[in-house]
C-alpha positions as CSV (number, residue, x, y, z in Angstrom):
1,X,-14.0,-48.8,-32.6
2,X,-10.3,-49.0,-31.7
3,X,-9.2,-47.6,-34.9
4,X,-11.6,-44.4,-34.5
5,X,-9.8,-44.0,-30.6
6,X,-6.4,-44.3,-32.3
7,X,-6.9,-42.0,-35.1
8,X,-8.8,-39.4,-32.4
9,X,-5.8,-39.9,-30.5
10,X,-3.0,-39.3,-33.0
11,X,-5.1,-36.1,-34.4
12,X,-5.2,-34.8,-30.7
13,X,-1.2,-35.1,-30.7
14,X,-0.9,-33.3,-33.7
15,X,-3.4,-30.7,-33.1
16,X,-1.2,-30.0,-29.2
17,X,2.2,-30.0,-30.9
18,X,1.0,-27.9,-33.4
19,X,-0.4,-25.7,-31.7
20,X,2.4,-24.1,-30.2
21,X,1.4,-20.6,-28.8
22,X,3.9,-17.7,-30.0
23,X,4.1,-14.7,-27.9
24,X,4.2,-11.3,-29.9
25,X,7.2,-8.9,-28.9
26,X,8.6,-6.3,-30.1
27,X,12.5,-5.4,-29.8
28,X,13.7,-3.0,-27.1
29,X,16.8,-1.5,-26.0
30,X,19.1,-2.7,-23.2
31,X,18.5,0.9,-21.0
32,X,14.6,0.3,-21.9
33,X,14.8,-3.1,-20.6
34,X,17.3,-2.0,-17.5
35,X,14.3,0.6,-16.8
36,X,11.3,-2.4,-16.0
37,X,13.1,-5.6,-16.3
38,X,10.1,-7.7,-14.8
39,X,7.5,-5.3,-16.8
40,X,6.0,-4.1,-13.4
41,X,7.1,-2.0,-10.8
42,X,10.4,-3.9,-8.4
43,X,8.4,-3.7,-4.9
44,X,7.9,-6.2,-2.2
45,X,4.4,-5.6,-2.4
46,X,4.4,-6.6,-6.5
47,X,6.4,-10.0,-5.7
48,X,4.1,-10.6,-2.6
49,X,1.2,-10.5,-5.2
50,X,2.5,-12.7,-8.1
51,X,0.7,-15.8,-8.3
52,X,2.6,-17.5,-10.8
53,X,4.9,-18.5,-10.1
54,X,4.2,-18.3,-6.2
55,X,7.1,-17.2,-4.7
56,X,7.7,-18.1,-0.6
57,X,9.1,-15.2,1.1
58,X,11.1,-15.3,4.0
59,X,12.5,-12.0,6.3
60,X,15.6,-11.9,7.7
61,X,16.7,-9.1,10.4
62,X,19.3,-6.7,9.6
63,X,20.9,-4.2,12.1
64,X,21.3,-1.0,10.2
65,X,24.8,-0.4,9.3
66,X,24.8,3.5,11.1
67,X,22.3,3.3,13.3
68,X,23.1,0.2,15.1
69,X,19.7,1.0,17.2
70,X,17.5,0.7,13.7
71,X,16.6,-2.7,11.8
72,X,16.4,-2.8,8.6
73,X,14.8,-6.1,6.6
74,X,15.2,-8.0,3.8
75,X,12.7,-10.3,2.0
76,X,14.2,-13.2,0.2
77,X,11.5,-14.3,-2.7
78,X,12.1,-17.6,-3.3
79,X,11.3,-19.9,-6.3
80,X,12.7,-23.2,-6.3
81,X,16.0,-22.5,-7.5
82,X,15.3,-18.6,-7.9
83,X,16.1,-15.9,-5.6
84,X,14.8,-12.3,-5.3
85,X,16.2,-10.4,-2.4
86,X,14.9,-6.8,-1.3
87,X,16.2,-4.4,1.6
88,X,13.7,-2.3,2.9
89,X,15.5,0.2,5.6
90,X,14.0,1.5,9.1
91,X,12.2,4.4,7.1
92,X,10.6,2.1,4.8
93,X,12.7,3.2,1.9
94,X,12.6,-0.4,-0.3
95,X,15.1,-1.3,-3.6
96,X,15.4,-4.8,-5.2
97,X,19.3,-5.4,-4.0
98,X,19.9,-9.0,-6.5
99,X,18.7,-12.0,-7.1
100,X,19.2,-15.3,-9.4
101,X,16.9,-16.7,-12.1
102,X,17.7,-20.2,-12.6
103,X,13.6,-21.0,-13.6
104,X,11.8,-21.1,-17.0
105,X,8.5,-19.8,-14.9
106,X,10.1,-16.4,-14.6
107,X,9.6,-14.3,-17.4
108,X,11.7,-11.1,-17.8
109,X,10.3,-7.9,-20.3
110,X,10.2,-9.0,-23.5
111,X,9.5,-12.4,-22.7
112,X,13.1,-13.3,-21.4
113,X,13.3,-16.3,-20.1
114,X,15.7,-19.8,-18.7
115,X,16.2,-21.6,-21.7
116,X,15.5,-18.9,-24.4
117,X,17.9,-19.5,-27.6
118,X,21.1,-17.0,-28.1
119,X,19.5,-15.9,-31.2
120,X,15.9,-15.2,-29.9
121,X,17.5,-13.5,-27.1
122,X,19.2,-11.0,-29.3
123,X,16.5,-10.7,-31.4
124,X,14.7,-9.5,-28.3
125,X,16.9,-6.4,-28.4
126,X,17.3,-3.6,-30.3
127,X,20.9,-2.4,-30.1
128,X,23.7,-4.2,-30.4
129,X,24.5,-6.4,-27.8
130,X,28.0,-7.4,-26.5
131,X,29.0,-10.9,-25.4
132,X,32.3,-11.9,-23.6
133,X,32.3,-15.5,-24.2
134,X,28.7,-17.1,-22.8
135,X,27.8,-14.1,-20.6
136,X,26.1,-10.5,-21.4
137,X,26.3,-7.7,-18.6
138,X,23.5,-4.8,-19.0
139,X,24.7,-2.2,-16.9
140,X,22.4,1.0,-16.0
141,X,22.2,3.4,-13.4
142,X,22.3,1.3,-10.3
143,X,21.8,-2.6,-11.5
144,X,23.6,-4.9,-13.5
145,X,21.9,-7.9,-15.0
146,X,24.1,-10.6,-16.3
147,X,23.0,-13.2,-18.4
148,X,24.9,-16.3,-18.6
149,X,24.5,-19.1,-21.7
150,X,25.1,-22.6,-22.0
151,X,25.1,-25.4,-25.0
152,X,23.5,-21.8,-26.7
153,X,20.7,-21.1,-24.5
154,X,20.1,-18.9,-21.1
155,X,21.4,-20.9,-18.3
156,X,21.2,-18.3,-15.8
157,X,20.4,-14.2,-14.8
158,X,22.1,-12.8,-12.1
159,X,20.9,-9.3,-10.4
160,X,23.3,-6.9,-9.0
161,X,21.8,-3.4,-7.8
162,X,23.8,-1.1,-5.5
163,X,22.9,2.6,-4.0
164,X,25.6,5.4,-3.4
């Protein structure tokens, strides 16, 4: 009887290491991925609504910088180590202004992710990419998204988007 729990056993282990589920993607190009980085719209509302992983939210109070009589807000989305910051003005006008994604659980387009290999993560793109040492900017119309690597794998994103 022990023998048939241990070989049950051992063929469970193989059978869940074996099993290792692949996720289908298809390369895109850095200004396709600039365009939808998380693959859904960048609005409050979309973060409020993503259950996993659950980000906390907290909103901070910001006096408008020229009208001094106007608050604007920003919403800090916050998963452990991660953080998502958006500024929505007075008029309600919203933009995703940067963030950090130090967490395997977030998953970028194109299934980009903490921890994703150098080499997978090229493969991920169509166009050439350009590396200065372990780091990658995209820049595109308004954002920059830098990707930093260590020991060869993603360490770290960091967001940058600015208005004129």
């Amino acid at each position: 009887m022990k023998k048939a729990v241990i070989i049950i056993f051992i063929l469970g282990l193989i059978a869940c290491t074996s099993n290792k589920s692949v996720t289908d993607y298809k390369p895109i190009s850095q200004d396709e991925f600039l365009k939808n980085p998380f693959g859904f719209k960048e609005t409050i509302q979309n973060f409020s609504t993503i259950s996993s992983p659950k980000f906390n939210t907290q909103k901070l109070l910001k006096r408008n910088q020229h009208y001094p009589e106007k608050t604007d807000t920003i919403y800090q989305f916050k998963y452990k180590n991660s953080e998502i910051f958006f500024y929505k003005t007075h008029l309600g006008k919203e933009f995703l202004l940067a963030g950090k994604v130090l967490n395997k659980q977030i998953i970028l387009k194109n299934n980009i992710q903490i921890g994703l290999p150098i080499d997978e993560f090229k493969a991920r793109f169509s166009d050439e990419l350009s590396f200065n040492s372990d780091s990658l900017q995209m820049i595109g119309e308004g954002t920059k998204y830098t990707f930093i690597f260590s020991k060869g794998k993603l360490y770290r994103i960091n967001i940058d988007n600015y208005m004129d």
